[in-house]
C-alpha positions in Angstrom: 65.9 94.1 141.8 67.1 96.1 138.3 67.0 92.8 136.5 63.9 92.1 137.6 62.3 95.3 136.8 64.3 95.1 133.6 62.5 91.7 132.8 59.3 93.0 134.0 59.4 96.1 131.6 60.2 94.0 128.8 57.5 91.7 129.2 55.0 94.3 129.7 56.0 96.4 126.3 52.7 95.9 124.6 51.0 97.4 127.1 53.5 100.2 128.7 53.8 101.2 124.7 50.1 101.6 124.0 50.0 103.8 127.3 52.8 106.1 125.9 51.5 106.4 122.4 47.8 107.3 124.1 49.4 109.1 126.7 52.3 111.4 124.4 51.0 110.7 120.9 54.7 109.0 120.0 54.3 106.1 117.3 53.8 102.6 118.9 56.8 101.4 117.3 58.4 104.3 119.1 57.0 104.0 122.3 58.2 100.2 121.6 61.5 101.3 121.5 61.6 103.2 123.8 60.2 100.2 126.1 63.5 98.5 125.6 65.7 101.7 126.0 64.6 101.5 129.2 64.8 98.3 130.1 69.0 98.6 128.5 69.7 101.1 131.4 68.3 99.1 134.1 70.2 96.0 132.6 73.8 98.5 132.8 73.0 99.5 136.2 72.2 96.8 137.5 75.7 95.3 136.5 77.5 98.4 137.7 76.4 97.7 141.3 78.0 94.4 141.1 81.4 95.4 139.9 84.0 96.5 142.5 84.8 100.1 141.0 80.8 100.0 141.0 78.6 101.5 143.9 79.6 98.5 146.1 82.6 98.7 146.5 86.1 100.9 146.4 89.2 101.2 144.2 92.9 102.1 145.6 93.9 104.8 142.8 97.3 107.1 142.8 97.3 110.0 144.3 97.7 112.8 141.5 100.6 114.5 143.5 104.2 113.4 141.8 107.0 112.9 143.6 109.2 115.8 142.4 112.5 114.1 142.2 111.0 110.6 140.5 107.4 112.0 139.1 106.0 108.7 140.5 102.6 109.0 142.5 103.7 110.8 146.1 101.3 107.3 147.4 97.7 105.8 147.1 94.5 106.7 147.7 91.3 104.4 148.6 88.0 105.9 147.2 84.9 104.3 148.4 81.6 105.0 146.5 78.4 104.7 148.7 74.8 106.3 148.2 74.9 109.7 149.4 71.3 110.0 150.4 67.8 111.1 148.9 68.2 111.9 144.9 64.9 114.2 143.5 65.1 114.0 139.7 62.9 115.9 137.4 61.7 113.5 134.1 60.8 114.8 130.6 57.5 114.0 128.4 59.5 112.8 125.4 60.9 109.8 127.1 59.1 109.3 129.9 59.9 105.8 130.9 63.5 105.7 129.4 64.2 108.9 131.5 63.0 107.1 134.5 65.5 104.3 134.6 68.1 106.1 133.1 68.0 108.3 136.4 66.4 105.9 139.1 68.7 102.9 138.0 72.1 104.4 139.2 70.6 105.7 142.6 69.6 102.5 143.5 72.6 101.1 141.9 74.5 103.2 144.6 72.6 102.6 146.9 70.3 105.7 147.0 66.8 106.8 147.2 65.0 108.6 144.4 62.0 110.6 144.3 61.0 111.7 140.9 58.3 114.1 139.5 57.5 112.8 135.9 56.0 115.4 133.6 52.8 116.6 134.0 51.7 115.6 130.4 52.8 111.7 131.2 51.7 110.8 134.4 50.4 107.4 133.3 53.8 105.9 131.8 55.6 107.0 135.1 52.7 105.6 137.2 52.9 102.2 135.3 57.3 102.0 135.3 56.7 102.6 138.9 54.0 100.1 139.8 56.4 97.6 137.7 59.5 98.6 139.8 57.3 97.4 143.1 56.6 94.6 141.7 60.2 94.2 140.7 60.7 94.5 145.0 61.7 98.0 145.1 60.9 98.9 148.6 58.5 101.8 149.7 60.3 104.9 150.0 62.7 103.6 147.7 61.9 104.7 144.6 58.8 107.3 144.6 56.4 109.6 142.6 55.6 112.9 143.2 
């Protein structure tokens, strides 16, 4: 689903950058950029999930008490990283898309939901990164506006 909403973003940069630049008054080859800065963090993320130190699975690590006679590792500990619930996030006016998936995209990576509250002064950009990210098949209550 990040891919996807990745790949929508970055076909849809024309038009998500026009609504930034109207919306924020950054340049257009700004709010360009910005377009694929926000796809990047979706691309990361969604790779993250995947690996097995990622959100999906767990890592045996040694345990950071020492053996006092060797100094060895006193034995092994499993660490398990799961989505720990609902995740409210707060997004700027300066970046509003990028700020998005930079914060959406690793709570859903581990398996989290997010509800954000974009900035009052760019509504439109959040509105539009959001209506892609349904598109994308990010479930109701997944992933919502405030």
């Amino acid at each position: 689903i990040l891919q996807k909403w990745s790949k929508l973003l970055t076909e849809n940069t024309d038009d998500l950058a026009k609504i930034m630049t109207l919306e924020s008054g950054k340049p257009l080859v700004e709010s360009r950029g910005e377009i694929r800065y926000a796809s990047s963090f979706l691309d990361f993320y969604s790779g993250e999930a995947l690996r097995p130190t990622g959100a999906g699975g767990g890592q045996i690590i040694p345990t950071p008490f020492e053996d006092p006679a060797s100094g060895e590792a006193r034995g092994s500990i499993f660490v398990k990283k799961m989505g720990v619930g609902v995740c409210g996030m707060i997004t700027p006016w300066n970046f509003p898309t990028a700020m998005i998936t930079r914060k959406v995209g690793p709570a859903l990576a581990a398996g989290c939901t997010a509800v954000v509250k974009p900035s009052e002064l760019t509504p439109l950009s959040a509105i539009a990164a959001w209506n892609l990210g349904r598109r994308a098949g990010i479930p109701p209550g997944v992933f919502e506006l405030m």
